[in-house]
DOPA-20154 format. One record per residue (C-alpha): x, y negated, z negated; residue in three letters. Coordinates in Angstrom, 3 decimals. Layout:
N
        x        y        z res
        X        Y        Z Ala
...
This chain:
470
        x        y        z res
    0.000    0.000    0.000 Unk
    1.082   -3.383    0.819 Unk
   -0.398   -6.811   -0.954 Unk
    0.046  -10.237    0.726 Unk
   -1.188  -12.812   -1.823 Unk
   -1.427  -16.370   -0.621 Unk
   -2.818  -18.733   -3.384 Unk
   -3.143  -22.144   -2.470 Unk
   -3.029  -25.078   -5.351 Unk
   -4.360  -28.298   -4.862 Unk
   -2.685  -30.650   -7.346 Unk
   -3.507  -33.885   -8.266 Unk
   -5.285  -35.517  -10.766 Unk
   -8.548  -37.739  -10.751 Unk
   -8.728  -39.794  -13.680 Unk
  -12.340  -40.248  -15.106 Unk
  -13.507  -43.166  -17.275 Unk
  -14.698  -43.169  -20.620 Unk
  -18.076  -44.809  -19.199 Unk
  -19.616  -45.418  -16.291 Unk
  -18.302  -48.217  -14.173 Unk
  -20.181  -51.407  -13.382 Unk
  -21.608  -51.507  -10.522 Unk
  -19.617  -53.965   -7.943 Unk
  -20.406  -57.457   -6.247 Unk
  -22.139  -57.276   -3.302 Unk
  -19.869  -57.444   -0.528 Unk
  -19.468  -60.589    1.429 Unk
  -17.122  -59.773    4.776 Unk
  -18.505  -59.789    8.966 Unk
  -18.952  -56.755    8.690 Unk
  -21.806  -56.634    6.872 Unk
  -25.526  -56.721    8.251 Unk
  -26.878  -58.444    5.141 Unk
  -26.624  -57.841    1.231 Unk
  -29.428  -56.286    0.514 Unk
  -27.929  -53.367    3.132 Unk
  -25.050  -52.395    1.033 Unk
  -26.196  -52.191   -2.759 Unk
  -28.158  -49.121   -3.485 Unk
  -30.840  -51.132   -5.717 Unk
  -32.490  -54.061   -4.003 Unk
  -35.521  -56.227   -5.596 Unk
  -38.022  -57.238   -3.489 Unk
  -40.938  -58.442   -5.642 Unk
  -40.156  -62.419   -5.277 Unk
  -42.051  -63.617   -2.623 Unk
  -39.755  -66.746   -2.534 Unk
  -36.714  -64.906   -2.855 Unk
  -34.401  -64.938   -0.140 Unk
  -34.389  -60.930   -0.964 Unk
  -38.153  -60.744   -0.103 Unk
  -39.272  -57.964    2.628 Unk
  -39.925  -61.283    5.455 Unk
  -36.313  -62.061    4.481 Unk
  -35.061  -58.711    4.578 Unk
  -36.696  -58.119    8.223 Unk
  -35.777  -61.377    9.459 Unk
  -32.223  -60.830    8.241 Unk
  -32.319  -57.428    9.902 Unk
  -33.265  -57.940   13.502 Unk
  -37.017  -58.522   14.570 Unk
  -39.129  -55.881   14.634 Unk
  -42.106  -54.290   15.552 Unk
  -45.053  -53.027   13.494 Unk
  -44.212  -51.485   10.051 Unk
  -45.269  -47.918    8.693 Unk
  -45.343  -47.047    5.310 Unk
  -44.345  -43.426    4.614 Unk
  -44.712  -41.514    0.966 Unk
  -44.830  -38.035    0.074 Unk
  -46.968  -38.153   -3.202 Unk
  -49.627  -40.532   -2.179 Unk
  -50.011  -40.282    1.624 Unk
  -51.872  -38.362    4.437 Unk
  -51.005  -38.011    8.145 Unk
  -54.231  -38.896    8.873 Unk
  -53.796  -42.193    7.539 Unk
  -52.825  -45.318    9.654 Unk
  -49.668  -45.735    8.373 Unk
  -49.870  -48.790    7.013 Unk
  -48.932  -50.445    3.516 Unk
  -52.019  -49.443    1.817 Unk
  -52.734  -46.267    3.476 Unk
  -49.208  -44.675    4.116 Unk
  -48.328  -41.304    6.343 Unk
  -46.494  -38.280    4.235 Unk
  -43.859  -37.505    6.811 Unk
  -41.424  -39.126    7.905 Unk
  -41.288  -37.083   11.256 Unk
  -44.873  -38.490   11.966 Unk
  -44.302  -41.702   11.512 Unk
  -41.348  -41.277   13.886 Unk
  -43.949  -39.879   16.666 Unk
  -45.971  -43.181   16.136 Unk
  -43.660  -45.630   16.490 Unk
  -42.285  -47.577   19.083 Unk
  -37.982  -48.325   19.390 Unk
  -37.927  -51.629   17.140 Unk
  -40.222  -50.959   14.633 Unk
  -39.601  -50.425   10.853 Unk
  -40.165  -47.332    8.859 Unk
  -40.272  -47.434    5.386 Unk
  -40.140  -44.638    3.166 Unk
  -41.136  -44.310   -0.727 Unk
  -38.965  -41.660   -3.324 Unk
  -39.249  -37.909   -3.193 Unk
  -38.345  -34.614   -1.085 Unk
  -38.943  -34.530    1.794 Unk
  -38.788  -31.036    4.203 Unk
  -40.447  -32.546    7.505 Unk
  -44.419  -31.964    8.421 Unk
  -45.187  -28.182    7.178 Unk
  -41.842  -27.481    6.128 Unk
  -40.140  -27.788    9.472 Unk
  -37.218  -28.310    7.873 Unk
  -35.737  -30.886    9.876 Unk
  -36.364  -33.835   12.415 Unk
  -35.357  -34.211   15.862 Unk
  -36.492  -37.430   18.267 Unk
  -35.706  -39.001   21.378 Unk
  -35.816  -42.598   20.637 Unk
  -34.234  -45.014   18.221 Unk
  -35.763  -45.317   14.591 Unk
  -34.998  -47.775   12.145 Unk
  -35.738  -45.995    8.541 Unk
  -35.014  -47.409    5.288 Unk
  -35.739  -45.245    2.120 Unk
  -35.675  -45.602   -1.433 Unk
  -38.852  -47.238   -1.846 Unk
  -40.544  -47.356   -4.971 Unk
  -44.776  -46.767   -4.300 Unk
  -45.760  -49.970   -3.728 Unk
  -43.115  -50.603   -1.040 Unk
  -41.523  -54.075   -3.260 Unk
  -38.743  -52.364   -4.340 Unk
  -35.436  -50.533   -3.077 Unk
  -33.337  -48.550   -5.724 Unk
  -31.932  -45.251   -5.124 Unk
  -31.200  -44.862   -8.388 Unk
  -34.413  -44.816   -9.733 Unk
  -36.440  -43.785   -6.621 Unk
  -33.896  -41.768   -3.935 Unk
  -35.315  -40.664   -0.937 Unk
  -34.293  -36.913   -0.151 Unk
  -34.124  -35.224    2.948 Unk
  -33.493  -31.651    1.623 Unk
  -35.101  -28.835    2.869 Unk
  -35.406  -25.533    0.615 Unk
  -33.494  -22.154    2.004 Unk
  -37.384  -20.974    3.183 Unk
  -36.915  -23.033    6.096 Unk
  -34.070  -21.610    7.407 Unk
  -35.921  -18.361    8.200 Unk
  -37.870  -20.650   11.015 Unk
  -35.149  -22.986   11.562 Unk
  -31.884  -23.633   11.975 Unk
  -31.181  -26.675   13.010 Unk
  -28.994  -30.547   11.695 Unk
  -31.510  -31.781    9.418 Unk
  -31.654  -35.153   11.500 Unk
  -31.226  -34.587   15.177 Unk
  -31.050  -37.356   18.142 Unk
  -31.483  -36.279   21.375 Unk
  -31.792  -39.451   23.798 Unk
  -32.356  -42.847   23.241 Unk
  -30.653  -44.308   20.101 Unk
  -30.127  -48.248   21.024 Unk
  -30.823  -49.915   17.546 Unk
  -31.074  -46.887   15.160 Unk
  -30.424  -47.686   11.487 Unk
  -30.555  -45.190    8.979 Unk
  -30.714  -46.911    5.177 Unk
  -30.972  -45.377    1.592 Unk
  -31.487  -42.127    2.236 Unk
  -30.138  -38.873    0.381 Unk
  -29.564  -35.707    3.495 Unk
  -28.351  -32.354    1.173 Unk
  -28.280  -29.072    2.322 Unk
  -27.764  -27.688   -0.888 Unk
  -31.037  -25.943   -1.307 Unk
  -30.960  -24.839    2.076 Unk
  -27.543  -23.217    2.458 Unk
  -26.908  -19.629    0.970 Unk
  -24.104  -19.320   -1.870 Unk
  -22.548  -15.931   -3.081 Unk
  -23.652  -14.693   -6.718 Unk
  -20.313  -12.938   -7.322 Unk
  -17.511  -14.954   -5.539 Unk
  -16.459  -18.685   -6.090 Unk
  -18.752  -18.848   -9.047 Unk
  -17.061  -22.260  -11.192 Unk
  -18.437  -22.924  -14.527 Unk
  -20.560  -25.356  -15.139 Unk
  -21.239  -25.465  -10.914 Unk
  -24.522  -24.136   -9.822 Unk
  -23.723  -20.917   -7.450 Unk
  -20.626  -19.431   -6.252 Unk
  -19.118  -20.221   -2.854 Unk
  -21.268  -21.069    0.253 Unk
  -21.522  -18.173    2.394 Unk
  -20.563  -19.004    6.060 Unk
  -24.018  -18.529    8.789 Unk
  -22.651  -14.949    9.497 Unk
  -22.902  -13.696    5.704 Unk
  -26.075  -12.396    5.246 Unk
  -27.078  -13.521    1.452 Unk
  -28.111  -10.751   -1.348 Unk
  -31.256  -13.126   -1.385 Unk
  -32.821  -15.733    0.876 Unk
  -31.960  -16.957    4.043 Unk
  -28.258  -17.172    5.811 Unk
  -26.621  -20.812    5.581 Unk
  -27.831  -23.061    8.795 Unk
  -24.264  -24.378   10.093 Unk
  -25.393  -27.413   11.511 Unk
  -24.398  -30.969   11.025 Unk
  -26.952  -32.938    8.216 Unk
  -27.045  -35.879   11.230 Unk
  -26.266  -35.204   15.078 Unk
  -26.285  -37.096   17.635 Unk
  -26.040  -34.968   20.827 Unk
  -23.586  -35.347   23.946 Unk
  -26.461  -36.482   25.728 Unk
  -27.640  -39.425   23.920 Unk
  -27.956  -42.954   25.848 Unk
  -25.791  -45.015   24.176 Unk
  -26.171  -48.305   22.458 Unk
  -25.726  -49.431   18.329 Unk
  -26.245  -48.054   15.964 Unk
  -25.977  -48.320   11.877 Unk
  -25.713  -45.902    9.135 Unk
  -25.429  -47.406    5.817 Unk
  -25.976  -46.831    1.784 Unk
  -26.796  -42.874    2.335 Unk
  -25.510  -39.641    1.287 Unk
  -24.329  -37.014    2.849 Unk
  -23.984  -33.819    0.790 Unk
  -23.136  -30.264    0.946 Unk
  -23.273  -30.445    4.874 Unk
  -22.577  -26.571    6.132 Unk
  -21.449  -28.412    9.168 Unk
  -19.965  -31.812    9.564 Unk
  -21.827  -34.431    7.728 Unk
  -22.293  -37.011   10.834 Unk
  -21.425  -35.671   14.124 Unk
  -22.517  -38.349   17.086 Unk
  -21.681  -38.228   20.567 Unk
  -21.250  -41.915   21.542 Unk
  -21.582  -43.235   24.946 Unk
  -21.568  -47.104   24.588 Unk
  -22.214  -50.179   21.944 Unk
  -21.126  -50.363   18.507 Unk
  -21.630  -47.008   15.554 Unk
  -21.560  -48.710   12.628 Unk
  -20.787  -46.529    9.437 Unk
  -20.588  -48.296    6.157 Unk
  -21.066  -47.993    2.455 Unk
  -22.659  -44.697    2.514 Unk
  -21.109  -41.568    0.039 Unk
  -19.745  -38.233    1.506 Unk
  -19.550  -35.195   -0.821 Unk
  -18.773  -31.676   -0.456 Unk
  -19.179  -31.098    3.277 Unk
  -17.577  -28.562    5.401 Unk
  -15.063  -29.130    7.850 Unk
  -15.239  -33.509    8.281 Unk
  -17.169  -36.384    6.651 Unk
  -17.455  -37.706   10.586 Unk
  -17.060  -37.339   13.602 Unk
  -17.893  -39.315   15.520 Unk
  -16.435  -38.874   19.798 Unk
  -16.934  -41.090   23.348 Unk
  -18.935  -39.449   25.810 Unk
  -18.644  -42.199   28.563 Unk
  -17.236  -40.701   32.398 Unk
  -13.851  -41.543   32.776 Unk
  -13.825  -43.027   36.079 Unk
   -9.795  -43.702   36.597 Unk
   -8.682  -40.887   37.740 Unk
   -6.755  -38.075   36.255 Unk
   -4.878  -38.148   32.887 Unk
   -7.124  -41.913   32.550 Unk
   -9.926  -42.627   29.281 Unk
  -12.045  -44.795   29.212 Unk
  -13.139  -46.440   26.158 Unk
  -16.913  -45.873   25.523 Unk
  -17.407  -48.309   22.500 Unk
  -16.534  -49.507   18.723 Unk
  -16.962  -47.433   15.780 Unk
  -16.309  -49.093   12.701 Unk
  -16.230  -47.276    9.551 Unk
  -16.477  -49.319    6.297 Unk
  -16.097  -49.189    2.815 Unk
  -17.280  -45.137    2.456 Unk
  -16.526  -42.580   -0.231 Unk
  -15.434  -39.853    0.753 Unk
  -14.645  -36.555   -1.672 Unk
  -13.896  -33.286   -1.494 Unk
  -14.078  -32.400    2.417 Unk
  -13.817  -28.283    2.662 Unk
  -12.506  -26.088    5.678 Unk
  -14.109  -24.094    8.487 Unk
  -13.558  -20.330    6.671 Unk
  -12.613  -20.093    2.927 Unk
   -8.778  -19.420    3.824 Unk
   -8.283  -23.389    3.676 Unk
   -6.353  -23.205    6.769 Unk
   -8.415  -24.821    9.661 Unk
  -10.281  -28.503    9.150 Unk
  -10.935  -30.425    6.560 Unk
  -10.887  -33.941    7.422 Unk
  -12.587  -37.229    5.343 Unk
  -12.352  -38.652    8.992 Unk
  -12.115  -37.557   12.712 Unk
  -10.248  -40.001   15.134 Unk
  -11.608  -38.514   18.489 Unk
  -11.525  -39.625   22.355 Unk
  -12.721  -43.067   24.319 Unk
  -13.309  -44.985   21.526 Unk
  -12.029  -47.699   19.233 Unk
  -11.886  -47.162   16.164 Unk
  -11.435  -49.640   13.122 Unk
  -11.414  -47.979    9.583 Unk
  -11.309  -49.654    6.532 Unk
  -11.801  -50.223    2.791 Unk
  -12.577  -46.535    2.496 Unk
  -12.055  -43.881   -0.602 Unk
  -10.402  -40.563    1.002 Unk
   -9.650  -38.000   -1.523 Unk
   -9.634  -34.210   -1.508 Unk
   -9.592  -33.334    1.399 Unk
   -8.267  -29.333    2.148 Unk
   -6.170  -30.582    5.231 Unk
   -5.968  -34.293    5.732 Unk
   -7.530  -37.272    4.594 Unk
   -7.756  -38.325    8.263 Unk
   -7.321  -36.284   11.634 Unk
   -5.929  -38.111   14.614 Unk
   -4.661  -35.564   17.069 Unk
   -7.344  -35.762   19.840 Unk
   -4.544  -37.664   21.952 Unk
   -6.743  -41.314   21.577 Unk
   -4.697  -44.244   22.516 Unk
   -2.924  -45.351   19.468 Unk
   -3.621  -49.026   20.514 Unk
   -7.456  -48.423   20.246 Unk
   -6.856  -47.688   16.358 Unk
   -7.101  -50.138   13.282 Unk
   -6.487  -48.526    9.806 Unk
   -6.535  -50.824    7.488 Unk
   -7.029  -50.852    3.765 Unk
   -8.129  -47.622    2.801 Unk
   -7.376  -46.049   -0.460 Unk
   -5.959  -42.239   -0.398 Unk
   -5.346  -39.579   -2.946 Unk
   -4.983  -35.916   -3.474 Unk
   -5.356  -34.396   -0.029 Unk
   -3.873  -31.380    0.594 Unk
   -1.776  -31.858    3.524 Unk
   -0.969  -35.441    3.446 Unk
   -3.266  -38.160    4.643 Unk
   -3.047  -38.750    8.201 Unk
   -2.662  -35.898   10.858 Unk
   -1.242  -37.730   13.936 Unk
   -0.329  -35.862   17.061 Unk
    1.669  -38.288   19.630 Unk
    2.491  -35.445   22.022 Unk
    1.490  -31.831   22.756 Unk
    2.620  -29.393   20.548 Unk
    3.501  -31.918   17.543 Unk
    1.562  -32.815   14.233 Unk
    2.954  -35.349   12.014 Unk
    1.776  -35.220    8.869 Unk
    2.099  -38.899    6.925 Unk
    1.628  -40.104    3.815 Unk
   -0.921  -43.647    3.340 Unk
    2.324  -45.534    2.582 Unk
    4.289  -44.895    5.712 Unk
    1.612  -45.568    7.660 Unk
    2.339  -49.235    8.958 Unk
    5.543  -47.457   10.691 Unk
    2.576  -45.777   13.437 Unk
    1.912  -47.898   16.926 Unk
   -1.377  -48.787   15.969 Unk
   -3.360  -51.780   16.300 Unk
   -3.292  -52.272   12.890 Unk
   -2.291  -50.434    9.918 Unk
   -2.031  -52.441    7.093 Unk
   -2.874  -52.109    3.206 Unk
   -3.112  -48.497    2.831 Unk
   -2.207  -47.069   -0.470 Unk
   -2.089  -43.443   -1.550 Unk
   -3.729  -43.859   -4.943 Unk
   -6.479  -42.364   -7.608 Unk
   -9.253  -44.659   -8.933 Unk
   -9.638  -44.521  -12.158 Unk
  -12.961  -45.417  -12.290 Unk
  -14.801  -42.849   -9.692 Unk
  -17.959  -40.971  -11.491 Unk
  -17.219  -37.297  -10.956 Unk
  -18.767  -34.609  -11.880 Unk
  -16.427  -33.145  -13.791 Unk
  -16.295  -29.054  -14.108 Unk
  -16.656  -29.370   -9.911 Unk
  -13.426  -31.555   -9.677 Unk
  -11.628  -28.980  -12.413 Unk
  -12.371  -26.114  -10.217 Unk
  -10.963  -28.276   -6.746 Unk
   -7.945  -29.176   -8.466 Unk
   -6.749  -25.597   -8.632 Unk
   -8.759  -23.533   -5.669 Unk
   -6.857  -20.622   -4.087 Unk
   -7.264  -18.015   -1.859 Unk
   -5.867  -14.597   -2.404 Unk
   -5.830  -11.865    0.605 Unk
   -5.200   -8.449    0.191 Unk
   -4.277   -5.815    2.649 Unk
   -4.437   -2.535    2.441 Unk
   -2.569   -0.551    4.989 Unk
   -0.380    2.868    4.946 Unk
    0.994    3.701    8.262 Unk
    2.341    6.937    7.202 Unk
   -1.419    8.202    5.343 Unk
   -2.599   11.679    7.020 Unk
   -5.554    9.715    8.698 Unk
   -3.233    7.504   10.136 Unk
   -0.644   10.140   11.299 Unk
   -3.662   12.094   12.907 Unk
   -5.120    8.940   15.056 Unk
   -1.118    8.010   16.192 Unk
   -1.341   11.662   17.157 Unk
   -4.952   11.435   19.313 Unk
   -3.894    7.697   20.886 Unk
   -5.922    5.819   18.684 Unk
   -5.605    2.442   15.949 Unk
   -4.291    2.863   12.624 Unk
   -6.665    1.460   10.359 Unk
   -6.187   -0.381    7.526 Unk
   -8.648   -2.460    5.020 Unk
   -8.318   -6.672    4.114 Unk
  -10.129   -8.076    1.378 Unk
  -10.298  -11.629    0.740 Unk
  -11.913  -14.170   -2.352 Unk
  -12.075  -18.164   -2.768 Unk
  -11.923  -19.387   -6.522 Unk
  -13.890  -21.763   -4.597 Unk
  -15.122  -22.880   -1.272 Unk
  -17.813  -25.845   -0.221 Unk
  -20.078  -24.530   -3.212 Unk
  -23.283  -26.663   -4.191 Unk
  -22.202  -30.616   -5.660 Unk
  -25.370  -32.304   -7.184 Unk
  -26.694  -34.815   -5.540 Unk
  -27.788  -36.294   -7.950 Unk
  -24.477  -37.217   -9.046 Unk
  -23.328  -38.122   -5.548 Unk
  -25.403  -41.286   -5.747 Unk
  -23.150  -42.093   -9.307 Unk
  -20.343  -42.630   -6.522 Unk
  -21.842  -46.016   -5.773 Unk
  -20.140  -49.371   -7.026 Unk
  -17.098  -47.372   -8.307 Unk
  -14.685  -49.210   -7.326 Unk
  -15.226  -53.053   -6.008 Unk
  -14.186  -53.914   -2.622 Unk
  -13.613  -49.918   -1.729 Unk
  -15.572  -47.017   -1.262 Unk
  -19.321  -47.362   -1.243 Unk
  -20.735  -50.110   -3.061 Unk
């Protein structure tokens, strides 16, 4: 018998505080929409306020007609309107035209019958987190949850929020997408105490219980979508089987900013151009901006359990430009950030981003075929970028973890074992008939992607002022 043990070790340390953090400032930069976008609790009950809802909208863009959507007091038979909301979001999708507003009160939400996600072809604009009466915004105190239960993956398997077409002037705002109750986790292996289940079993694992894990991204924009802007702002994204945000983008500006990643499989986003290059060969065309702004992202997990293949906070892919900036990045299995799609380094700002415990260093950069650099946040401003100023490879103290699932990070491994005599009898007599030796591997993760609560994803908010979700 032979044994090949690999354990892999993820040191570091996080510190946590004593007590919980104030929440920070509103930002104040150009790259912000408007204030009441970026903190996670907005008051809207002054009619004179410049935070009112006319404000809000007129600070927005203009827009259509409004619908009202709750799941404890409405009815898709209703109108949809302030007083007599719908109870899906996915119908109040169906009703309304590109530029109108959607806005959605607390609770779960699984999609009209339990569908168990939501796919359309044209642009929505929703903004959760309401409280009942629709004069309030606070995901604190009333989150908005898209999180279907594992029942729905029997029926379907699909990204929880799906774009298929036309996405000129999507925002998505205060909203919660976990696919914690829908994925399947093992009973026996990866179990952390203190951490609800064991490991997440991978879409091929058939559970002792339940339904298989659905590896699909929690938002996905498809190949084929139109093009145009779009925003993404104060949501989280948690235990995504897939990649958190995955978005095929063919023109305009993809904003991402001040939203929480946590516990997602294989990158936080990705985001790619899908634009025709029309140069020639070996030409790119650059499709449009993505910015990515002041996000928290923790604890991005690999494609299989080994640790050895993704991983990323952040995917730098082809034809765009990309600025990122005033992000958290920490504990990631391979790299905070992956740029090694071959993107022209003069389409890239990196700016300002704070970066800490990740594996294998915090920027994969490939500048030629067959080469991967891996660099550290403070040697950064040596790359040919646009910009790549005021990184700094360093912990906050203040971020609001929860605790026994950062113990268990800080020292995952994986341990193979093989199992394989040449020389056995069974072995001698298939050499002797012209067939394979056999031979048996197990394998176990102390911990892999398993469940974080979502609950204290939203904590991550205000951490930290001027990085990371505020």
């Amino acid at each position: 018998m032979r044994t090949r043990i690999l354990l892999i070790l993820l040191s570091g340390l996080f510190l946590l505080p004593s007590e919980q953090a104030e929440a920070a400032d509103k930002l104040n930069s150009q790259n912000i929409l408007s204030e009441n976008n970026l903190n996670p609790a907005v008051d809207l009950t002054d009619p004179n306020s410049v935070d009112s809802p006319e404000a809000a909208f007129n600070t927005l863009a203009a827009s259509g007609k409004i619908f009202y959507v709750s799941i404890t007091s409405g009815s898709n038979s209703n109108d949809g309107s302030k007083g007599s909301p719908l109870k899906n979001i996915d119908k109040a999708i169906k009703l309304s035209a590109p530029g109108d507003d959607i806005y959605i009160a607390g609770g779960c939400y699984m999609g009209t019958l339990k569908a168990g996600f939501i796919e359309t072809d044209k642009p929505v604009r929703l903004y959760g987190s309401w409280n009942e009466d629709f004069t309030a915004q606070d995901m604190l105190v009333h989150p908005t949850c898209f999180q279907p239960d594992n029942e729905t993956a029997r029926s379907s398997r699909k990204a929880l929020l799906k774009f298929t077409r036309d996405v000129e002037g999507t925002v998505i705002d205060h909203i919660v997408f976990d696919s914690g109750e829908r994925n399947a986790y093992s009973s026996k292996e990866g179990v952390v105490e203190g951490v609800e289940g064991g490991r997440l079993l991978l879409p091929t694992e058939k559970p002792s219980t339940g339904n298989a894990t659905v590896g699909e991204p929690l938002i996905q924009f498809v190949s084929a979508t139109t093009g145009g802007d779009v925003t993404i702002q104060n949501c989280v994204f948690v235990n995504g089987a897939s990649f958190a945000l995955q978005a095929g983008h063919r023109s305009g500006k993809f904003l991402v900013q001040n939203n929480v990643f946590v516990a997602n499989k294989m990158a936080g986003i990705e985001i790619y151009g899908t634009c025709a290059s029309t140069g020639g060969p070996n030409t790119m065309n650059q499709c449009g901006e993505v910015e990515i702004c002041n996000n928290t992202i923790l604890f991005s997990w690999s494609r299989l359990k080994d640790f050895l293949d993704m991983g990323y906070g952040i995917r730098i892919m082809t034809k765009c430009a990309y600025n990122i900036h005033h992000n958290i990045i920490g504990g990631s299995i391979l790299a905070g950030i992956d740029h090694t799609r071959f993107n022209k380094d003069e389409w890239i700002r990196l700016d300002n981003n704070l970066f800490f415990v990740n594996k294998d260093k915090d920027l994969h950069y490939s500048p030629a075929s067959n080469t991967r650099l891996r660099i550290d946040a403070g040697d950064f401003g040596d790359l040919e970028f646009a910009s790549a100023t005021g990184n700094r490879n360093e912990i906050p103290k203040t971020l609001q973890l929860n605790k026994p699932y950062l113990e268990a990070f800080l020292s995952a491994r994986y341990k193979e074992q093989v199992d394989f005599d040449p020389d056995s009898p069974a072995n001698q007599w298939r050499e002797i008939m012209g067939m394979n030796k056999q031979g048996t591997i197990s394998s176990s993760a102390s911990m892999f992607a398993n469940k974080y609560p979502w609950q204290d994803a939203i904590l991550l908010f205000g951490n930290l002022k001027g990085y990371g979700a505020q």
